[in-house]
N, C-alpha and C positions, 0 to 999 in steps of 0.2 A: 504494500500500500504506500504511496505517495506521502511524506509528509508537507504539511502547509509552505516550508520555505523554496519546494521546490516547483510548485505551480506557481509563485509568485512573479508576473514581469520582471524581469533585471533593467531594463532601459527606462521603464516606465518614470517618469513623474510623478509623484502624490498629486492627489487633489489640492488645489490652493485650499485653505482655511476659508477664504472669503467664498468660495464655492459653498463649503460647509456650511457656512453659519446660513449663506440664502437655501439652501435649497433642505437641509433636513431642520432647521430650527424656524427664518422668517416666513418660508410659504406656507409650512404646516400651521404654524400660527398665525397665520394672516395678519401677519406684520408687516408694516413697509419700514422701509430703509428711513423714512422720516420718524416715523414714529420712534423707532430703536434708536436712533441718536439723540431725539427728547428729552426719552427716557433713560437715558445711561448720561447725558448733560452735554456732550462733546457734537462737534461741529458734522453736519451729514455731509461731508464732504468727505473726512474719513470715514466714517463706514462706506460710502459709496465708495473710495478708491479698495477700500478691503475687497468689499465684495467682487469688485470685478479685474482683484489680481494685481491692481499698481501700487500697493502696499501693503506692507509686513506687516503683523500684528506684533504691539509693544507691549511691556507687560504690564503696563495701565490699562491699554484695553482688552490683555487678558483678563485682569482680574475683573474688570467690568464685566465684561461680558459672561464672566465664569456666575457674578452674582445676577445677573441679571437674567441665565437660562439655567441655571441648574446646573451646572457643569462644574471641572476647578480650573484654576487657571493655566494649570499643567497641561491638560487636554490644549488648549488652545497655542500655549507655546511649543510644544511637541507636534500639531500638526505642522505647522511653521518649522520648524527644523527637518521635519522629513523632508518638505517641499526644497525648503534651500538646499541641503543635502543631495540631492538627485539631480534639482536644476546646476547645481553648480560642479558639479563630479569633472575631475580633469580627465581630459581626452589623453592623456599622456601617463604612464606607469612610473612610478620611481621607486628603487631599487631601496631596499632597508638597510638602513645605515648598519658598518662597523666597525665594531670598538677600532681605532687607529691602532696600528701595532707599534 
């Protein structure tokens, strides 16, 4: 049998976070991007650039948004590092250093 790491895409990208938070937290709750920045005090400009990928979640509005859906802030800064993580992976291998002789 298969285990999980090995079905996993290898090139793949994570989903952005800002995908996240629209599509499993603001649609099911029929929230708009307006209302969620109201509500959490900060400018709808950042959540709109979250949401559509042109920035990173900070961990101010991790924490916000951890209290504001249920979540912890972890979740949110973790999907954000997978995302960076995979977006940013070098095309290039580098050799593991050793101890000099």
């Amino acid at each position: 049998m298969l285990g999980s790491e090995s079905i996993k895409p290898m090139n793949r990208v994570p989903t952005h976070p800002g995908e996240i938070l629209r599509e499993e937290f603001l649609v099911p709750l029929g929230v708009t991007q307006v209302d969620l920045a109201a509500h959490l005090g900060i400018p709808l400009q950042r959540i709109n650039e979250f949401v559509r990928g042109r920035r990173g979640v900070s961990a101010e509005t991790a924490w916000l948004l951890a209290g504001a859906l249920g979540t912890t802030p972890e979740y949110w800064t973790n999907l954000q590092a997978q995302h960076d993580l995979a977006a940013s992976r070098p095309t290039r291998r580098v050799k593991p250093l050793r101890p000099a002789s």
